[in-house]
C-alpha positions, 0 to 999 in steps of 0.5 A: 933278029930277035928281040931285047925280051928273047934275046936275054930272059933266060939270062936274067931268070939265071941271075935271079931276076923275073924279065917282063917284056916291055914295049910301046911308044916309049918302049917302057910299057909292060906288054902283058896283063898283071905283070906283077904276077910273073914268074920266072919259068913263066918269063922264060915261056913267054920268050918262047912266044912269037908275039913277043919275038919282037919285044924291044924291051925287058924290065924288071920289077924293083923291091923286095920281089927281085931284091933290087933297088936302082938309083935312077939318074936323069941326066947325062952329066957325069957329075951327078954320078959322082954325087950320086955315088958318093951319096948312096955308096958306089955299087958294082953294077952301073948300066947305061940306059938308051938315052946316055944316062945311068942307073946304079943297082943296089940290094934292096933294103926296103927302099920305096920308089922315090921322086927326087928324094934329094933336093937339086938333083936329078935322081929318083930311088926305083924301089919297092913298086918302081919298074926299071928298064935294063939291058940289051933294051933298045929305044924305038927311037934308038939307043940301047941300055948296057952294062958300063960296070959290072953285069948280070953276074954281079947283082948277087953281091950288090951292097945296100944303100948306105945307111942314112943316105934317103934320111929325112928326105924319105920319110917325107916323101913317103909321107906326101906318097902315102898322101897322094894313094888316098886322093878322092876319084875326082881329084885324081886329074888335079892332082896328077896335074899338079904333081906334073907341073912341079917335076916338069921343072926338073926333067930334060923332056916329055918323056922323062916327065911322061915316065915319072907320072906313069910311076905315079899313077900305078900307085894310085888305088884307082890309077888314070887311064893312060890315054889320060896320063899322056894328055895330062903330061902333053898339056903341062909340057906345052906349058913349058915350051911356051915359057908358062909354067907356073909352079906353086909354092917356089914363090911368086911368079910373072908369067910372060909368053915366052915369044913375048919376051923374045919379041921385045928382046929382038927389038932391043926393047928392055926397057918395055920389058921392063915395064910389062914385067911391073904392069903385070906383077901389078895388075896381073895376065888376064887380056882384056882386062883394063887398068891404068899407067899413069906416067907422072905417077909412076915416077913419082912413086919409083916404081922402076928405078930412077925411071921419070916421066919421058921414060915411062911414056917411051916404054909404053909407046914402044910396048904398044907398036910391038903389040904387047899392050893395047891403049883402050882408052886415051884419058886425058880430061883431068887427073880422074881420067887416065889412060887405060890400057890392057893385055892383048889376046894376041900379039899382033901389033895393036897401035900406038900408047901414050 
């Protein structure tokens, strides 16, 4: 059975549009040298080719070079269709890509590609510079993209964007973008962390996060190797599987392991929880780092409620045996001599507290 790219090139090329053949991991990588140079009697050649007789994926550049802006829509809730319809005007073409989630076409109107253009929603704009996958492509882990409205016989009388809908997000956008084209080689990495860690709170898995920052990266003047994107990517999700994704500029944060929280929890240890969440807004996470709970103290100065005394003890206690804090010294000669205890570097259980 011959693949995505050769089954529905030419039919593309008839609508207009200029198919590169995509493949890879993910099934979204462009399998030839300077795709932007493709033409279409050439992508009706290469459809011809055996080594691309397989290629489960076709795409299209969007922006001015096809005359296409699509509404990129990461989710599969159907309310964030309607928003995004209602948003940017309904369009007669709506595909559904291999993951149950949708893309809406649009004439392009000089629209830039944008990430989450608009604030608590999970779409981004795919125009000038952004890559689309399109129908028949089939995921390599299953799942193909379709037509739910309209198809190739109607991208030829596609409405624009209404007027006004990007507005004032865009031209931020394009400002922090423009900002971004300019980093410094040897900032590049840092930067491409930093801008993972902040849209990794906004997508459903590392895929999704994978994909927005290889968009990123294309724009970049010296763009990462991509081996370099993937280990960026890998690294920031783990952050968020283990609950220790901090993001700057969404306020302050108390980073907790997420296993720690599930431990005390399991324990029905609340109010240990309650008392780490203060220890460490307070003295923050580094292990090993000493500092002192003094109950007497912290009751006297209400640091949880109408917590007094015998409470604090037992929370400490109890953190203790669950092996999220560790006593490193007893005190106990005089009001100058506290407790001291510390974060472990671990989570095994580290002996009694107070």
């Amino acid at each position: 059975m011959a693949g995505a790219y050769t089954e529905a090139a030419a039919a593309w090329v008839a609508a207009g549009i200029v198919p590169l053949p995509l493949g890879g991991a993910d099934g979204k990588r462009p399998l030839i040298a300077h795709p932007a140079r493709l033409g279409r009697r050439a992508a009706i050649d290469l459809a011809h080719k055996p080594r691309f007789a397989d290629a489960p994926g076709l795409g299209f550049w969007c922006g001015k070079r096809n005359g296409l802006t699509v509404v990129d829509i990461d989710s599969q809730v159907d309310a964030e269709v309607r928003h995004a319809i209602n948003t940017y005007g309904d369009s007669p073409v709506i595909v559904q890509t291999a993951s149950g989630k949708a893309h809406l076409y649009y004439r392009h109107a000089g629209e830039r590609r944008s990430i989450r253009p608009d604030k608590g929603h999970p779409i981004d704009i795919l125009g000038e510079g952004g890559l689309a996958v399109a129908p028949p492509s089939e995921r390599p882990t299953g799942g193909r993209y379709r037509f739910l409205r309209g198809g190739l016989d109607d991208l030829r009388k596609l409405p624009k964007i209404r007027p006004g809908a990007l507005g004032a997000a865009q031209s931020s956008l394009r400002n922090e973008h423009e900002q971004a084209t300019k980093a410094e080689q040897g900032n590049r990495n840092a930067s491409m962390f930093r801008l993972a860690r902040e849209l990794a709170l906004g997508v459903v898995d590392r895929d999704a996060l994978l994909e927005q920052i290889r968009r990123c990266n294309a724009d970049l003047a010296d763009p990462l190797p991509d081996a370099e994107v993937q280990r960026t990517v890998g690294s920031v999700w783990r952050y968020r599987e283990q609950g220790r994704l901090m993001v700057s500029g969404n306020g302050s944060t108390i980073i907790i392991p997420a296993e720690s929280i599930t431990r005390l929890l399991t324990a029905g240890a609340t109010d240990s929880l309650a008392l780490m969440t203060m220890a460490r807004r307070a003295h923050g996470a580094q292990p090993g780092r000493p500092f002192a709970l003094v109950p007497q103290a912290m009751a006297d100065a209400r640091l949880i409620g109408s917590w007094g005394r015998n409470r604090y003890r037992a929370a400490i206690r109890q953190a203790c045996d669950l092996g999220e804090l560790q006593q490193i010294a007893a005190g106990g000669r005089g009001k100058n001599d506290p407790a001291l205890y510390c974060f472990p570097s671990n989570t095994a259980p580290a002996g009694k507290g107070v």
